[in-house]
BAFI-3210 file (N, C-alpha, C; in Angstrom, 3 decimals, decimal comma, padded with zeros to 6 digits):
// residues 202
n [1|2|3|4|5|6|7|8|9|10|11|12|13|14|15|16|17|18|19|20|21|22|23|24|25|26|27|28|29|30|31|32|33|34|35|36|37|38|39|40|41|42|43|44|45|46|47|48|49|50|51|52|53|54|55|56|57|58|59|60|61|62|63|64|65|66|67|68|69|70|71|72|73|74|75|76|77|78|79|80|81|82|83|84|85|86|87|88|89|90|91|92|93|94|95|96|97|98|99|100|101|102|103|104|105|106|107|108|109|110|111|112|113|114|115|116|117|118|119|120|121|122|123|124|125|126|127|128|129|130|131|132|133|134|135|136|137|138|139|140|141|142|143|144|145|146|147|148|149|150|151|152|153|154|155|156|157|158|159|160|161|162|163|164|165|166|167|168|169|170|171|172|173|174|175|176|177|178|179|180|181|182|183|184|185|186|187|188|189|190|191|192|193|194|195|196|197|198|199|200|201|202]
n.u [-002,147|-004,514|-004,521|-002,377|-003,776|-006,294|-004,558|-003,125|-005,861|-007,136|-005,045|-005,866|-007,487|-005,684|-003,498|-004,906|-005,795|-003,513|-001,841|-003,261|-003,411|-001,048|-000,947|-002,449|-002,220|-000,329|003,527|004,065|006,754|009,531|009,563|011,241|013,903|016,304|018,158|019,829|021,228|021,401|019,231|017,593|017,533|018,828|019,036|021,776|020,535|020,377|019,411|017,855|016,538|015,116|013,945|011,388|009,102|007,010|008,643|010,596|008,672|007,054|004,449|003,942|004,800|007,298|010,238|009,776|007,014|007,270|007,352|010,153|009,983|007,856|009,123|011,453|010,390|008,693|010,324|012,205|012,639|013,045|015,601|018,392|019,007|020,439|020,399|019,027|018,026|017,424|016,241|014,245|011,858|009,521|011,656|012,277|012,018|014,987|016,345|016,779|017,848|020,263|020,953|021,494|023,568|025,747|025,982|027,851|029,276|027,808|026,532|023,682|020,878|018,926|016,609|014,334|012,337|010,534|008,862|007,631|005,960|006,476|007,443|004,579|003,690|005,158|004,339|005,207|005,643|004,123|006,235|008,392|009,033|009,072|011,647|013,728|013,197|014,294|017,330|017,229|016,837|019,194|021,437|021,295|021,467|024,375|025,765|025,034|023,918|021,926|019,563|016,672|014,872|012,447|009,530|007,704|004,454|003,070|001,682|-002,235|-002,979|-005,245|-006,869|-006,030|-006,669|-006,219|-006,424|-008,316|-010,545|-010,361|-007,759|-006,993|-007,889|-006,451|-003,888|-004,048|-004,681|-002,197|-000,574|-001,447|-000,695|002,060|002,337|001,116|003,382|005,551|004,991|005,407|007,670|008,880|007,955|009,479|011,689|013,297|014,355|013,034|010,088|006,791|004,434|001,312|000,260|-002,798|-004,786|-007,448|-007,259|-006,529]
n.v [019,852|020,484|018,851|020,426|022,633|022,204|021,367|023,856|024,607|023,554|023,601|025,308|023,332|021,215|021,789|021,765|019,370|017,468|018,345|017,590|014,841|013,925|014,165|012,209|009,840|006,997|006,796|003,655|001,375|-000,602|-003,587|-006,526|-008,451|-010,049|-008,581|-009,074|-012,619|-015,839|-018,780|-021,443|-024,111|-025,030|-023,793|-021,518|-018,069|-014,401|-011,624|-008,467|-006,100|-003,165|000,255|001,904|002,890|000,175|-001,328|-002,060|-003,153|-002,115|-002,190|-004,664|-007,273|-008,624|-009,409|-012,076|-011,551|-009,633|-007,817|-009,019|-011,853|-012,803|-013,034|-014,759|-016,813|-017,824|-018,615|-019,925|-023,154|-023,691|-022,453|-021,565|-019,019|-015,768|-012,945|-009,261|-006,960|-003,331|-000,697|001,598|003,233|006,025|007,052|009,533|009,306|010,649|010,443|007,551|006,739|008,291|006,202|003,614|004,545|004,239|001,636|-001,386|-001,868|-004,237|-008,194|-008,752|-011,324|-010,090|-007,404|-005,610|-002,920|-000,227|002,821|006,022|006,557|008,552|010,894|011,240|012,557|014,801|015,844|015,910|015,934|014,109|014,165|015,337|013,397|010,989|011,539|011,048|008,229|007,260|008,238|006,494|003,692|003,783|003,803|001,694|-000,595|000,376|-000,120|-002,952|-004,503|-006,245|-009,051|-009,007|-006,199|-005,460|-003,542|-002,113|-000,093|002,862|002,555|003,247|005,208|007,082|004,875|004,553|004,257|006,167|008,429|011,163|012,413|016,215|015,320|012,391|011,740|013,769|012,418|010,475|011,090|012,149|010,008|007,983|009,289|009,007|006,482|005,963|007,078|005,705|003,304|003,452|003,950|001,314|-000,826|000,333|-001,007|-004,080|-005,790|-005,617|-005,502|-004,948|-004,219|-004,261|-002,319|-004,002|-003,109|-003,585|-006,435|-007,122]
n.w [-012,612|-011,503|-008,571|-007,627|-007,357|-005,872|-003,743|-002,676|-002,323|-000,144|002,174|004,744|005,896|005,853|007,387|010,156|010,174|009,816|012,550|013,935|013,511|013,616|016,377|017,873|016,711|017,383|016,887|015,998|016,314|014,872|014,133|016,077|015,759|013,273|011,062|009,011|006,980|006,480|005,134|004,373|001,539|-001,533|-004,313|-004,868|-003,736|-004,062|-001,534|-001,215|000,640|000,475|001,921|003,610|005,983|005,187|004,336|006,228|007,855|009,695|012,064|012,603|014,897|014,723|012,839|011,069|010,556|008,803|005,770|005,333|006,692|005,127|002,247|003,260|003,995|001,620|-000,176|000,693|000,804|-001,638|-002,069|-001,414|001,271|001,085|002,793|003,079|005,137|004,784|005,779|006,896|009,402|008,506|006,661|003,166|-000,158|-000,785|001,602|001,740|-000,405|000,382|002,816|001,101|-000,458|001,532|001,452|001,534|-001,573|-004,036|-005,336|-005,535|-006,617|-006,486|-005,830|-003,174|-003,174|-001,244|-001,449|-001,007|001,132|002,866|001,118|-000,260|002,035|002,065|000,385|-002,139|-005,713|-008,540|-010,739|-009,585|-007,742|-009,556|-010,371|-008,557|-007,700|-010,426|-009,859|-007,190|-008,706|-010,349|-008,777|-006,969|-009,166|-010,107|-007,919|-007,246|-009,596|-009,537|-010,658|-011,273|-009,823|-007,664|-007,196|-004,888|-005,083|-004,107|-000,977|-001,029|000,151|000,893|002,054|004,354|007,693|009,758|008,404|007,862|006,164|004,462|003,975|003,590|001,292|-000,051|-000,128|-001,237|-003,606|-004,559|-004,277|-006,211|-008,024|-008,491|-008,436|-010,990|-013,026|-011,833|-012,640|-015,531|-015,612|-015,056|-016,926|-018,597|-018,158|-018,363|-016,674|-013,926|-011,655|-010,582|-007,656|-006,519|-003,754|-001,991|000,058|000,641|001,273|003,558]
ca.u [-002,605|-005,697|-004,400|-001,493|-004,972|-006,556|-003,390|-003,121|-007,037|-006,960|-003,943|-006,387|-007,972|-004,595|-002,995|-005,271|-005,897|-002,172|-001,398|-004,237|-002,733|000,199|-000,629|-003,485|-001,686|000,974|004,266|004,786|008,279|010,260|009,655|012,432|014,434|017,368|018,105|021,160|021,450|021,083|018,186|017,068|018,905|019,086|020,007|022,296|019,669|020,820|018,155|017,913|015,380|015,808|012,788|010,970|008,043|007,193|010,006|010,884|008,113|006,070|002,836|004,123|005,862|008,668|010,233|009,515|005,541|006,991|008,018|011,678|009,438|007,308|009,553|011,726|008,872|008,021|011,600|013,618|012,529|013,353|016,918|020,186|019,445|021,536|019,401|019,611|017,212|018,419|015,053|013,775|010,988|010,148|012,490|011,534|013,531|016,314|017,353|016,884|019,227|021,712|020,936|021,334|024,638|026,507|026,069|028,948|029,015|027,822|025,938|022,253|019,921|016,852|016,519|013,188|011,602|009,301|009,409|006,890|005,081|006,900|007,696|003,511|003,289|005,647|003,580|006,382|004,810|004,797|007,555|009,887|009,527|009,698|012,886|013,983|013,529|014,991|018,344|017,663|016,891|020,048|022,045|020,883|021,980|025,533|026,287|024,474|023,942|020,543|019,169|015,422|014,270|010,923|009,389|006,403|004,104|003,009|000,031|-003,457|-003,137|-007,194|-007,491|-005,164|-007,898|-005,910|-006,278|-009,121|-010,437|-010,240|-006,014|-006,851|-007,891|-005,278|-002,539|-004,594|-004,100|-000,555|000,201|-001,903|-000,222|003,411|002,309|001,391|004,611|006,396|004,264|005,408|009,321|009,019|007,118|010,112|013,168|012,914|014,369|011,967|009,094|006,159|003,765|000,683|-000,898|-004,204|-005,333|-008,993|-007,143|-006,207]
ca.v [021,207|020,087|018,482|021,773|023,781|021,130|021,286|025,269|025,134|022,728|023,984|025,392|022,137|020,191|021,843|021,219|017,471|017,208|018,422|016,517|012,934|013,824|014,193|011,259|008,422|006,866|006,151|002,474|000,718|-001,310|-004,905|-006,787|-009,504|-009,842|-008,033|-010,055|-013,651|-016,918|-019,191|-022,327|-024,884|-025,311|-022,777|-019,922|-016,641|-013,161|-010,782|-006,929|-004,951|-001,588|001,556|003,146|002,171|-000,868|-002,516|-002,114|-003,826|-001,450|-002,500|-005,910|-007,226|-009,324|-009,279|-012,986|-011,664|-008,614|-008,159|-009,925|-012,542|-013,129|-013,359|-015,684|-018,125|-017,955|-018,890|-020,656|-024,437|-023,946|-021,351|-020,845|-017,516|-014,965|-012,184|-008,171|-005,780|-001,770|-000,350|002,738|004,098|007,678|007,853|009,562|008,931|011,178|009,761|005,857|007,130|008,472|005,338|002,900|005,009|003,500|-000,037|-001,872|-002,247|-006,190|-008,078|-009,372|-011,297|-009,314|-005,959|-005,204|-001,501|000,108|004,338|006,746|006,951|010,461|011,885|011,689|013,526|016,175|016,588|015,956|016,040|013,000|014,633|015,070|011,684|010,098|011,980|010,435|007,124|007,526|008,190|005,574|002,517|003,697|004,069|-000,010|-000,739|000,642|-000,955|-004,321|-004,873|-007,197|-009,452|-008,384|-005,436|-005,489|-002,193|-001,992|001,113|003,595|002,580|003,644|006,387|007,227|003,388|004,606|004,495|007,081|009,523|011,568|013,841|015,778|014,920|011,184|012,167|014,354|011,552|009,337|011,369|012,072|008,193|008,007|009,813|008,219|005,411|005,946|007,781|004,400|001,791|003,416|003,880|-000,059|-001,065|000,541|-001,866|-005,580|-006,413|-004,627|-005,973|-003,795|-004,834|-003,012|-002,899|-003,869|-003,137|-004,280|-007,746|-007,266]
ca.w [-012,317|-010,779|-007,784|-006,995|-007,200|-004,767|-002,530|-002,534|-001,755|000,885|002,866|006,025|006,794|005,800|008,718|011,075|010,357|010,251|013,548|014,451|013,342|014,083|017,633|017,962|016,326|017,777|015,906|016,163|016,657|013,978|014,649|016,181|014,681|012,393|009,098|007,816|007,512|005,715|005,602|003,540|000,923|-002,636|-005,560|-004,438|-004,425|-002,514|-001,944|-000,500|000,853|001,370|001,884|004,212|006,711|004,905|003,931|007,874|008,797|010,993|012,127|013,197|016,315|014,266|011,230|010,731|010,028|008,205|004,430|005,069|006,399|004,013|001,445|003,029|004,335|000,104|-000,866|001,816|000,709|-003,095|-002,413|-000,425|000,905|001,569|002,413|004,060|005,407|004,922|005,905|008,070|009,028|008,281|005,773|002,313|-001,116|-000,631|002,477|001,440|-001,596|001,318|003,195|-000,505|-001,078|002,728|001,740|000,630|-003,624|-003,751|-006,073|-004,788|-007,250|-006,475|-005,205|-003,347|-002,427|-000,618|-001,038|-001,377|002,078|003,267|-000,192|-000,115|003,559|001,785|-000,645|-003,566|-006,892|-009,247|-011,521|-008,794|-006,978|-010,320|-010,754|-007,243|-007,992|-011,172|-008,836|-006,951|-008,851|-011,330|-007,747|-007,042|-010,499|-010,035|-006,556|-007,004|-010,282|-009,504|-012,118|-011,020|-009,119|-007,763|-006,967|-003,911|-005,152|-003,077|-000,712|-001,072|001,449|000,710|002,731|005,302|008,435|010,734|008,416|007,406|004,746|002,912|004,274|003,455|-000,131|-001,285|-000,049|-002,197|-004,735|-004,816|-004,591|-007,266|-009,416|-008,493|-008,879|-012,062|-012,904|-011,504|-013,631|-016,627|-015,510|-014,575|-018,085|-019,582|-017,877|-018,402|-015,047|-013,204|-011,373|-009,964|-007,300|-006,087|-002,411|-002,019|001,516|001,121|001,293|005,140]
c.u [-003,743|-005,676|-003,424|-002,787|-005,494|-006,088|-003,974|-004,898|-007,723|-005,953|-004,413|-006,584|-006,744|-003,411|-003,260|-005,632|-005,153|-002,181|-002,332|-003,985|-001,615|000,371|-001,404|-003,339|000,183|002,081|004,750|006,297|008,238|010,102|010,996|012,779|015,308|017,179|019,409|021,046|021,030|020,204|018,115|018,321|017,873|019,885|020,063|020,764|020,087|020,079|018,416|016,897|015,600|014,311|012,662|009,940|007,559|007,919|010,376|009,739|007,164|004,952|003,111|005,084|007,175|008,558|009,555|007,601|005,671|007,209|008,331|010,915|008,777|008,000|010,670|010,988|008,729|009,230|012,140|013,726|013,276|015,339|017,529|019,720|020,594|020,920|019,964|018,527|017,667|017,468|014,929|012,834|011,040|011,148|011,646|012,669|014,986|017,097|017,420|018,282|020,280|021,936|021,687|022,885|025,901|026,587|027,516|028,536|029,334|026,801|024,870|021,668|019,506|017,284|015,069|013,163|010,433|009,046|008,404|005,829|004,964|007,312|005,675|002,928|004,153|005,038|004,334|005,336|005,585|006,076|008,468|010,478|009,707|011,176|014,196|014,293|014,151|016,810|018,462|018,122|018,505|021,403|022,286|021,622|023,288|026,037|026,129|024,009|022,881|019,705|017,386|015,511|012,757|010,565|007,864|006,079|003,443|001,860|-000,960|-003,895|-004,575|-007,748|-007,576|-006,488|-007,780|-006,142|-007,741|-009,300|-011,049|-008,245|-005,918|-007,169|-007,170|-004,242|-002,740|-004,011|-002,909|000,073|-000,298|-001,023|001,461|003,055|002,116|002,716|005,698|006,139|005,083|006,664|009,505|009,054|008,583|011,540|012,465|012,918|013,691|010,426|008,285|004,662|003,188|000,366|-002,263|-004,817|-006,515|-008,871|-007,310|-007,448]
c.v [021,180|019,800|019,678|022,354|023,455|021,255|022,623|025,214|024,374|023,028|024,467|024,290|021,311|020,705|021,363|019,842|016,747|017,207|017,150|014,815|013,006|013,247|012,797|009,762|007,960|006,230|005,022|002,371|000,017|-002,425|-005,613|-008,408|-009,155|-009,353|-008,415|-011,614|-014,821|-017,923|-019,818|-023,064|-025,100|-024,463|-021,635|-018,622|-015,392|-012,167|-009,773|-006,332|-003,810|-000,655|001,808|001,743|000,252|-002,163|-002,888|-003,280|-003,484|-002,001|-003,835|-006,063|-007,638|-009,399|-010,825|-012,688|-010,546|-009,040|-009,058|-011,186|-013,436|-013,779|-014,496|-016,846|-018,601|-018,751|-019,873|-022,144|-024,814|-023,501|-021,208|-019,494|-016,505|-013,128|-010,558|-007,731|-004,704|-000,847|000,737|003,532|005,315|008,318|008,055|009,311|009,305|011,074|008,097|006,133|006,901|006,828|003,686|002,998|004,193|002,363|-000,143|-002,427|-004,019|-006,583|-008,585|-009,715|-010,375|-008,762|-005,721|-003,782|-000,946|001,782|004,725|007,791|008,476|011,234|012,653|012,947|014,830|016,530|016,835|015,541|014,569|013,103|014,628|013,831|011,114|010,284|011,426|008,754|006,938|007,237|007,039|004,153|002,489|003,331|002,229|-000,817|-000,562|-000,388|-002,244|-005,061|-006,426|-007,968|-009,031|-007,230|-005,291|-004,400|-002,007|-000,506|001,559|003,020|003,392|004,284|006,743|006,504|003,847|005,273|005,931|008,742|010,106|012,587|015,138|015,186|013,612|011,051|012,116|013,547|010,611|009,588|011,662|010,640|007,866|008,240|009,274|007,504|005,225|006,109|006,491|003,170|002,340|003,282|002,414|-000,941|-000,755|-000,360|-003,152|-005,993|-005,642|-004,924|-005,222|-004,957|-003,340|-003,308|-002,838|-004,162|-003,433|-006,168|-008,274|-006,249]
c.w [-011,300|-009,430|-006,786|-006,281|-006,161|-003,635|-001,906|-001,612|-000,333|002,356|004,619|006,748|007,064|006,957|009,729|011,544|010,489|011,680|014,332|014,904|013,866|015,533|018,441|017,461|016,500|017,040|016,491|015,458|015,092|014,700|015,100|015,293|013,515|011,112|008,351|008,425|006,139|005,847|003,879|002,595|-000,518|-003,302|-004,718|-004,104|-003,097|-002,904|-000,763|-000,266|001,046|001,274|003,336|005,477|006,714|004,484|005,420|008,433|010,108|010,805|012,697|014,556|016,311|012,712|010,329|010,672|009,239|006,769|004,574|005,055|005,444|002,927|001,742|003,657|002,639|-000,389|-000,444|001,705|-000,540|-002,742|-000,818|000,234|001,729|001,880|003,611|004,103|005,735|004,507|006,967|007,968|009,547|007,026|004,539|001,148|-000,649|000,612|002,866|000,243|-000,654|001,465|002,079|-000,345|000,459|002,470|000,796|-001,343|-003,385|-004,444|-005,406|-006,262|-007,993|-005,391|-004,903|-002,314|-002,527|-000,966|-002,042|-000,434|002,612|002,312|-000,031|001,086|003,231|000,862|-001,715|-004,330|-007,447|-010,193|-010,767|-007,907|-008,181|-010,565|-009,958|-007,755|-009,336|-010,625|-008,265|-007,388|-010,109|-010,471|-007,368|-008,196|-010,379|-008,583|-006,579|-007,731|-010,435|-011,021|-012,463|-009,846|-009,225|-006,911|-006,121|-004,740|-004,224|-002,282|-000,470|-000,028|001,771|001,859|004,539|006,879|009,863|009,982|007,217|006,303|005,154|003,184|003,242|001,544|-000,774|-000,956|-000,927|-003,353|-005,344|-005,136|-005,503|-008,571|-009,606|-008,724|-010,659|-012,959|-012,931|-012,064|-015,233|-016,601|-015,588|-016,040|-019,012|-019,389|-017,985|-017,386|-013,838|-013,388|-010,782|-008,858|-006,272|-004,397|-002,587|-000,501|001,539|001,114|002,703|005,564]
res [x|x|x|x|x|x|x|x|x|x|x|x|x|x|x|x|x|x|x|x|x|x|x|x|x|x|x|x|x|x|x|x|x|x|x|x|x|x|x|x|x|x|x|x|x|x|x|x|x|x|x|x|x|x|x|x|x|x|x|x|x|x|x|x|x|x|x|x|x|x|x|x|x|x|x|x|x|x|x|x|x|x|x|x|x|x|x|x|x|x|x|x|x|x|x|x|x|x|x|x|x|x|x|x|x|x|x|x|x|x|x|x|x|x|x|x|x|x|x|x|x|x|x|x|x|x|x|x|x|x|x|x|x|x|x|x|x|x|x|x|x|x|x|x|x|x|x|x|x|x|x|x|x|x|x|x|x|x|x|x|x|x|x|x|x|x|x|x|x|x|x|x|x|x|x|x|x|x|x|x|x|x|x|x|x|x|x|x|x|x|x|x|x|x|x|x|x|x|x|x|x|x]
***
């Protein structure tokens, strides 16, 4: 209730600080470099990425320093992999769902996602993005049948240095509250892993 009230009373400045960012920060590119492929030797393991901004990899110049990276730099000595990236940025749940719903039905491991960044910039409430992912991760589940899913939560929009307050606030607070929302959905599946950002690392 607190935060609607917040919104509603905020809505003058949150225009103008919008247009503001909008127009003053430039939307970086998708890093280049492959999003299917195989990499490393031992035990079998097939792994998926799929979301939004971060799962993509924005902010970097190649994928080999993004996520995908990462994770197979972490893996690729121990495991076989067999790995995809089915990532875009800009997108918000309901068109990673769409996006989710085009892939071919195949099984992967481990399922990892990113989604929350533009549900927050719409200003979706924690009830209805939980309701979202809900959809999706049941959507994941049906197609790919993963033995873990590990679940990025929203980042700490508050941190986020392009964008000011009170804007930089109330995004805080919305991810806030998904996130919460998404710790407890997670808490309640076994195969389901949750991992936070902590931008005062970088």
């Amino acid at each position: 209730m607190f935060l609607k009230a917040a919104t509603i009373a905020l809505i003058p400045a949150l225009v103008i600080q919008g247009s503001r960012v909008k127009k003053n920060t430039p939307r970086l590119p998708e890093p280049e470099g492959a999003r299917i492929g195989q990499t490393g030797a031992g035990k079998p393991l097939s792994i998926l990425i799929v979301g939004d901004s971060a799962a993509a990899g924005v902010g970097v110049t190649s994928q080999e320093d993004a996520l995908l990276g990462a994770v197979i730099n972490e893996l690729k000595m121990d495991y076989a992999l067999d790995w995809k990236l089915h990532a875009k940025s800009g997108d918000n749940s309901h068109q990673i769902i769409k996006n989710v719903n085009t892939l071919e039905s195949r099984h992967y491991d481990a399922v990892l996602t990113s989604v929350g960044v533009n549900d927050v910039t719409k200003l979706m409430s924690a009830r209805q993005w939980i309701k979202k992912q809900h959809e999706l991760y049941n959507l994941i589940q049906q197609k790919f049948a993963p033995k873990l899913i590990i679940a990025a939560g929203v980042p700490p929009m508050h941190m986020f240095p392009a964008l000011p307050n009170p804007l930089g606030w109330l995004f805080g607070q919305y991810a806030k509250q998904m996130n919460a929302e998404l710790e407890k959905f997670i808490q309640a599946h076994e195969h389901m892993q949750w991992i936070e950002y902590d931008l005062q690392k970088y």
